[in-house]
N, CA, C and O atoms as CSV, one atom per row, in Angstrom:
chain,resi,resn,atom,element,x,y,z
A,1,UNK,N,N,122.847,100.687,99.373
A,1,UNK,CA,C,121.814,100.663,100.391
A,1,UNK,C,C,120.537,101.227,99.802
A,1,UNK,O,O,120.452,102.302,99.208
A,2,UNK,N,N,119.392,100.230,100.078
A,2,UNK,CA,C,118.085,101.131,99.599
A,2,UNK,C,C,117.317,102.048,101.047
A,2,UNK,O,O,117.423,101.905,102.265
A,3,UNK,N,N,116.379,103.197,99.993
A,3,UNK,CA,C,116.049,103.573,100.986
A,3,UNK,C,C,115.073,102.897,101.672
A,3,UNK,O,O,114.690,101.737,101.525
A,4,UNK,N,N,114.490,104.273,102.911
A,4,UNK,CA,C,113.319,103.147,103.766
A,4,UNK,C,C,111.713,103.425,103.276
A,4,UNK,O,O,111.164,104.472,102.932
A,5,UNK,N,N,111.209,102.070,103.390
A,5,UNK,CA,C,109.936,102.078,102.527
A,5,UNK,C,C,109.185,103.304,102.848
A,5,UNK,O,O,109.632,103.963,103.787
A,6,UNK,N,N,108.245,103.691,102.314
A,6,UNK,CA,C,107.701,104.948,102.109
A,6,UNK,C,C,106.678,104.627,102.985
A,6,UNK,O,O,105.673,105.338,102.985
A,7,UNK,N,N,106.756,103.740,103.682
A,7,UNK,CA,C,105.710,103.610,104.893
A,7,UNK,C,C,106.002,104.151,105.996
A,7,UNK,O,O,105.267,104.796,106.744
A,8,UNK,N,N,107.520,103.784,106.147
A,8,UNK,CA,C,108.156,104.294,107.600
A,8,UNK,C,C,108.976,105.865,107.204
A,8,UNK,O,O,109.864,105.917,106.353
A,9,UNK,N,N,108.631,106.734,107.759
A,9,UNK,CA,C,108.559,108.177,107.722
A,9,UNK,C,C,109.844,108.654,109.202
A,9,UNK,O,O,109.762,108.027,110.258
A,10,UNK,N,N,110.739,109.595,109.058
A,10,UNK,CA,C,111.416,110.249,110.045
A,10,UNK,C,C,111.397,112.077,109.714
A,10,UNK,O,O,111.783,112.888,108.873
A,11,UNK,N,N,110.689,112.010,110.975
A,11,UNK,CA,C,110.747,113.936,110.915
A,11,UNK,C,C,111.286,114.128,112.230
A,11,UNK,O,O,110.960,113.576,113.281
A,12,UNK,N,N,112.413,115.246,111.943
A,12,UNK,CA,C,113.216,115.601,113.287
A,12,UNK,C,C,112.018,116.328,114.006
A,12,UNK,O,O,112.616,117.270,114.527
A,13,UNK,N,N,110.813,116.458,114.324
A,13,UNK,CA,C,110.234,117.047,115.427
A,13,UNK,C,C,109.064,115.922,115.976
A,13,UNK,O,O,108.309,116.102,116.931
A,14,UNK,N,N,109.122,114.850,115.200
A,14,UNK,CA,C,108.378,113.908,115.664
A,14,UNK,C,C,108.997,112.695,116.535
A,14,UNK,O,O,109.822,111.931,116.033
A,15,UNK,N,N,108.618,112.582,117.673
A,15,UNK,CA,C,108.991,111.041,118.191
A,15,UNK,C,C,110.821,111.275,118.758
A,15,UNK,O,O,111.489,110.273,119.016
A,16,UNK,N,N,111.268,112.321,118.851
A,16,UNK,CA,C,112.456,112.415,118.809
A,16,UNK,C,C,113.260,111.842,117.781
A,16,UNK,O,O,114.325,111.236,117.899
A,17,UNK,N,N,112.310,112.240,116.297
A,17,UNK,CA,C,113.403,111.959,115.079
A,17,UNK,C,C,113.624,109.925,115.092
A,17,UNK,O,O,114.516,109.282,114.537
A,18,UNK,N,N,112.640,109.484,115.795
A,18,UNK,CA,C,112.536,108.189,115.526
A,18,UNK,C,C,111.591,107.446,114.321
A,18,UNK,O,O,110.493,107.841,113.931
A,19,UNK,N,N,112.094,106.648,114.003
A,19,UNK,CA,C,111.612,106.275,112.431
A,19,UNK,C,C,110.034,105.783,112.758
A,19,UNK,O,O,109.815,104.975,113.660
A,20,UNK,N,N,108.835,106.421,111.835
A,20,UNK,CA,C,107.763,105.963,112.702
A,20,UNK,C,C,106.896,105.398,111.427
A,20,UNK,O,O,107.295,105.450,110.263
A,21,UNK,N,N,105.483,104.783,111.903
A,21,UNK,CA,C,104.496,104.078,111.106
A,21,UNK,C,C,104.187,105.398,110.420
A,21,UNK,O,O,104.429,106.408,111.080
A,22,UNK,N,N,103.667,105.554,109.142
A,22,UNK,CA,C,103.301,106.187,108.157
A,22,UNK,C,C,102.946,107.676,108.924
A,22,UNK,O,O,101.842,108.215,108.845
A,23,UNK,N,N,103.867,108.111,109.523
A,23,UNK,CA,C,103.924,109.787,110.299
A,23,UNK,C,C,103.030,109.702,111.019
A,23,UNK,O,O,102.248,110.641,111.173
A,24,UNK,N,N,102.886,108.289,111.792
A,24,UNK,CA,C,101.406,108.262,112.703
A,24,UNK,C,C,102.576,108.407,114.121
A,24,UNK,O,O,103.697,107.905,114.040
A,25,UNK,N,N,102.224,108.974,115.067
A,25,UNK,CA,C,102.973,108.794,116.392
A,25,UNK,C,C,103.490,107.468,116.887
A,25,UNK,O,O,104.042,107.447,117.987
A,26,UNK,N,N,103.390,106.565,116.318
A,26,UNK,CA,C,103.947,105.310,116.482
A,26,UNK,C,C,105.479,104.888,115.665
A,26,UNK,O,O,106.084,105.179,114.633
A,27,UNK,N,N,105.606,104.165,116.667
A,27,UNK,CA,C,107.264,104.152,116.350
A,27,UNK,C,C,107.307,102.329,115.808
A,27,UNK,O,O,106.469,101.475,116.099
A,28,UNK,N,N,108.491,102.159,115.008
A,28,UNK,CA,C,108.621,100.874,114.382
A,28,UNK,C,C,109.161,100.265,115.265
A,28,UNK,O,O,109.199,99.036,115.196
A,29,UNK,N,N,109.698,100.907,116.280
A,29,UNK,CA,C,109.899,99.838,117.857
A,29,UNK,C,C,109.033,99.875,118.755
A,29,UNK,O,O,109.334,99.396,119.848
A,30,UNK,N,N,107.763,100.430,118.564
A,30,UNK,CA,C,106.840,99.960,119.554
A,30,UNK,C,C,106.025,98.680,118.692
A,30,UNK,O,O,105.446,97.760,119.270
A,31,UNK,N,N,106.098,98.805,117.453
A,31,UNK,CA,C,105.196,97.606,116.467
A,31,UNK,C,C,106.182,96.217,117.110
A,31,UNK,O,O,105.690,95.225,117.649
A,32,UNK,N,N,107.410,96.418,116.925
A,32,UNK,CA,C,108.306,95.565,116.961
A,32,UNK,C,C,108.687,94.937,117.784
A,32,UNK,O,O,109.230,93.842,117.640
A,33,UNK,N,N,108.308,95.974,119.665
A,33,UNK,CA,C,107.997,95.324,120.949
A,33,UNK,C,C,106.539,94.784,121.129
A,33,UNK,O,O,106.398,93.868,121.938
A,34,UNK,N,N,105.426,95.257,120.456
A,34,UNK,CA,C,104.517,94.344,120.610
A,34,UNK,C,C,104.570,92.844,120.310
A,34,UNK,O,O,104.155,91.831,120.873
A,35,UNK,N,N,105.357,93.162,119.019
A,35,UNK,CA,C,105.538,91.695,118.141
A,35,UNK,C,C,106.579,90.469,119.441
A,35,UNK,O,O,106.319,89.288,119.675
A,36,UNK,N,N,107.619,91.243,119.989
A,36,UNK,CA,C,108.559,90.314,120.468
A,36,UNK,C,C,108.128,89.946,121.707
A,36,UNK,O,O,108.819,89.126,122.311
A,37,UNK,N,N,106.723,90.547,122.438
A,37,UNK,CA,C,106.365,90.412,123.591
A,37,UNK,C,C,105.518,89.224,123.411
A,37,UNK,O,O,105.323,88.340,124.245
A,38,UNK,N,N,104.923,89.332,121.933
A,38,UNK,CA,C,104.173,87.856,121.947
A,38,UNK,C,C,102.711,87.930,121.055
A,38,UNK,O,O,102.011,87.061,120.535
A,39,UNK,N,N,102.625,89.286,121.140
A,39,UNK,CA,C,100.974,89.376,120.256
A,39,UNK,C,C,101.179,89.494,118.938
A,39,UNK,O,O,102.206,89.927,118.414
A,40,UNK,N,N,100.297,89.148,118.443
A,40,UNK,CA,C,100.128,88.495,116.846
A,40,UNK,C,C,99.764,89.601,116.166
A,40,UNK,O,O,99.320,90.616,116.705
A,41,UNK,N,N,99.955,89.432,114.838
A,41,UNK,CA,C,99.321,90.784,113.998
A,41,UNK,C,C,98.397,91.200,114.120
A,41,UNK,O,O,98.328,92.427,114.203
A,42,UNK,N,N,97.182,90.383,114.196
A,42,UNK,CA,C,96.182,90.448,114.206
A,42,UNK,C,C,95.566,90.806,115.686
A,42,UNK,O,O,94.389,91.111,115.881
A,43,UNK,N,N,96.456,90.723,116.563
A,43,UNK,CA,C,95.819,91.315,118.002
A,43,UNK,C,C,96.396,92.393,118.480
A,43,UNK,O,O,96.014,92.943,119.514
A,44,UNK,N,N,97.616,92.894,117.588
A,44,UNK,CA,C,98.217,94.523,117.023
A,44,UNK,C,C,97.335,95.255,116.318
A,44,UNK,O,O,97.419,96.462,116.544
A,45,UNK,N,N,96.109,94.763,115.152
A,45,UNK,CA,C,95.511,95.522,114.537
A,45,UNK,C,C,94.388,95.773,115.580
A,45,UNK,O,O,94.088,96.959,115.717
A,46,UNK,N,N,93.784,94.968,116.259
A,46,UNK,CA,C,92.901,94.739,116.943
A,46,UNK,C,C,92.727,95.877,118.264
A,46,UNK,O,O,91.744,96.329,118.851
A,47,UNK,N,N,94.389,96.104,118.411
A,47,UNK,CA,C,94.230,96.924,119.638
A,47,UNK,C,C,94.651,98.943,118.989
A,47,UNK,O,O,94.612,99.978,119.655
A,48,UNK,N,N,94.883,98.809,118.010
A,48,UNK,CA,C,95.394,99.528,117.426
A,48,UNK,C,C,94.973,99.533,115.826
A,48,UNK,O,O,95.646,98.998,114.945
A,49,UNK,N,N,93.653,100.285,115.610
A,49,UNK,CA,C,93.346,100.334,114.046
A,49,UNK,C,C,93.334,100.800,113.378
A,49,UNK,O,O,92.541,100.672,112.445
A,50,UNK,N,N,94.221,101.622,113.473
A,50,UNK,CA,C,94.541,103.020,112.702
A,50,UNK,C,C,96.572,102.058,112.071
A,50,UNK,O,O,97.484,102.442,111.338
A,51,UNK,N,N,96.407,101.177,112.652
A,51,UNK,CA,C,97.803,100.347,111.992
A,51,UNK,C,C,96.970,99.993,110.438
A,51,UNK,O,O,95.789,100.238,110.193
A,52,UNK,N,N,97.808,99.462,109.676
A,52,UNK,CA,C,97.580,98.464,108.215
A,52,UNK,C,C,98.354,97.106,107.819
A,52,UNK,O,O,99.558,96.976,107.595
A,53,UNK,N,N,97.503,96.288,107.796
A,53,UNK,CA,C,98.422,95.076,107.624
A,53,UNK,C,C,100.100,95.234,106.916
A,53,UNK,O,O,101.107,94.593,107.216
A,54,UNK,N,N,99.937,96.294,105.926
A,54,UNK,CA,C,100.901,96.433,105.073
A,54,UNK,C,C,101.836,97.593,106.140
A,54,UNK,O,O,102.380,98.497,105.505
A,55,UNK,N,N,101.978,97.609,107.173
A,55,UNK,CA,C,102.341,98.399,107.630
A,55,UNK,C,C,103.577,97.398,108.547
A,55,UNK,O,O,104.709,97.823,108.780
A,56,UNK,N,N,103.099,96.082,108.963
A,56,UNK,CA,C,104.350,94.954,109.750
A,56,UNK,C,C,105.138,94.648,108.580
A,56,UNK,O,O,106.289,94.535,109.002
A,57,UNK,N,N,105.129,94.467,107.419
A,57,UNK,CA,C,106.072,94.021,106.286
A,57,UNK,C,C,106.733,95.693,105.913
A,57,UNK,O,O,107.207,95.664,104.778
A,58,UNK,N,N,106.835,96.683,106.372
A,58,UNK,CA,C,107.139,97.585,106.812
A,58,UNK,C,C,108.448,98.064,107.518
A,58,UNK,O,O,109.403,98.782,107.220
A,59,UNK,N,N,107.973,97.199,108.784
A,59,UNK,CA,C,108.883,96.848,110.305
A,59,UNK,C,C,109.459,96.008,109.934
A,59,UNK,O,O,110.388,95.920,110.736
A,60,UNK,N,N,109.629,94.865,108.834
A,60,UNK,CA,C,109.936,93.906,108.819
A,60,UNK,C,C,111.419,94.236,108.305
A,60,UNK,O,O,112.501,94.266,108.890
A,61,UNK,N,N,111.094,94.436,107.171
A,61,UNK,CA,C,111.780,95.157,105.755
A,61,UNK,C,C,112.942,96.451,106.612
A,61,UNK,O,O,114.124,96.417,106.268
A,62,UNK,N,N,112.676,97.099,107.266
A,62,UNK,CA,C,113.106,98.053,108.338
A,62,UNK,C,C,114.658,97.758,108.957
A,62,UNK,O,O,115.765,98.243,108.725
A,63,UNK,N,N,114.073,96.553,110.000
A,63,UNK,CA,C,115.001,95.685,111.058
A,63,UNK,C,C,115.660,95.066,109.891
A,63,UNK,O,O,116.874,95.221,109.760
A,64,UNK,N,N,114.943,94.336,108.972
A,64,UNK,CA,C,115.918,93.537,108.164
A,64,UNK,C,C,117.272,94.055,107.230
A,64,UNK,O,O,118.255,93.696,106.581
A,65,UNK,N,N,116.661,94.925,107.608
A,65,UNK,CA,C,118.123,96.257,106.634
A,65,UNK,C,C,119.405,96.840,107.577
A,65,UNK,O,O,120.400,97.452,107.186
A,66,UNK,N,N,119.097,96.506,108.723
A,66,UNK,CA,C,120.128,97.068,109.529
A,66,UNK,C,C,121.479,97.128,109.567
A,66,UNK,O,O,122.247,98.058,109.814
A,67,UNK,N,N,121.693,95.715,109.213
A,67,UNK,CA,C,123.154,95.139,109.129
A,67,UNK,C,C,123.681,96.105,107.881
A,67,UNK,O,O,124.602,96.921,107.881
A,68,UNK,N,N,122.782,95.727,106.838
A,68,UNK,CA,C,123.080,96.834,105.139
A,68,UNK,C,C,123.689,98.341,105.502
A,68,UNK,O,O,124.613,98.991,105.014
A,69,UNK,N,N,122.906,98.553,106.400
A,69,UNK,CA,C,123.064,100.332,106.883
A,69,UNK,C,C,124.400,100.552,107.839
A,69,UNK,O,O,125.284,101.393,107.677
A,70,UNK,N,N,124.300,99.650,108.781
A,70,UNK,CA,C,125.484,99.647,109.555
A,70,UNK,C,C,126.591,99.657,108.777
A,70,UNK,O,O,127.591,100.255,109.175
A,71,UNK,N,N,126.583,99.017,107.586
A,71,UNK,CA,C,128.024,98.394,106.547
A,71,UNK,C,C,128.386,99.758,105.601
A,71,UNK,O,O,129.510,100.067,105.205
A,72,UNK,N,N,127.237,100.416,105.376
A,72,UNK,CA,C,127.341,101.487,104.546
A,72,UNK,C,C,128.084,102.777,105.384
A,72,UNK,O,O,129.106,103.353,105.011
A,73,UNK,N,N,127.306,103.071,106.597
A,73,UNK,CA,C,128.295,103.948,108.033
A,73,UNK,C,C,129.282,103.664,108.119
A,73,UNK,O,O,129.917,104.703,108.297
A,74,UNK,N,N,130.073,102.653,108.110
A,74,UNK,CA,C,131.400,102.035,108.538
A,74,UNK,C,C,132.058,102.474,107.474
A,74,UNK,O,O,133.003,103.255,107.588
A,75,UNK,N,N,131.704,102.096,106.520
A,75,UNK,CA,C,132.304,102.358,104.965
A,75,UNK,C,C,132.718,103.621,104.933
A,75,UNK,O,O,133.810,103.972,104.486
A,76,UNK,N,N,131.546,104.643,105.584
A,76,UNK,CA,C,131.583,105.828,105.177
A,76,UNK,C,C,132.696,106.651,106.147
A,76,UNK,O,O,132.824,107.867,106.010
A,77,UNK,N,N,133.403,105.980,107.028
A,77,UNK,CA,C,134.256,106.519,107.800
A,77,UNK,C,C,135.484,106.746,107.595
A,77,UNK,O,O,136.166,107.283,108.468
């Protein structure tokens, strides 16, 4: 399992220890409910500019690892 990109940051006193955008108060499931609700990257940066383009390939890379991580927990039992 690799780790998580050095974009997405977890500190147990932030966010309730939820994995967030570059230690900004934003969480990779609020990027990720904007995205599934329907708005585009570009109307995520728009409303929110303190985000970085390089910051959704991020979220992407994130979700896309899940299954990897889940397999590694199981393993580890």
């Amino acid at each position: 399992m690799t780790g998580l990109n050095p974009r997405i940051t977890v500190e147990a006193g932030k966010m309730g220890g939820k994995p967030c955008i570059r230690g900004l108060r934003f969480t990779v499931y609020d990027l990720a409910s904007y995205l599934a609700s329907g708005m585009t990257e570009d109307e995520i940066l728009k409303e929110f500019p303190y985000l970085e383009k390089e910051d959704f390939q991020a979220v992407y890379e994130f979700f896309a690892s899940i299954p990897e991580r889940i397999a590694v927990l199981e393993a580890s039992r």
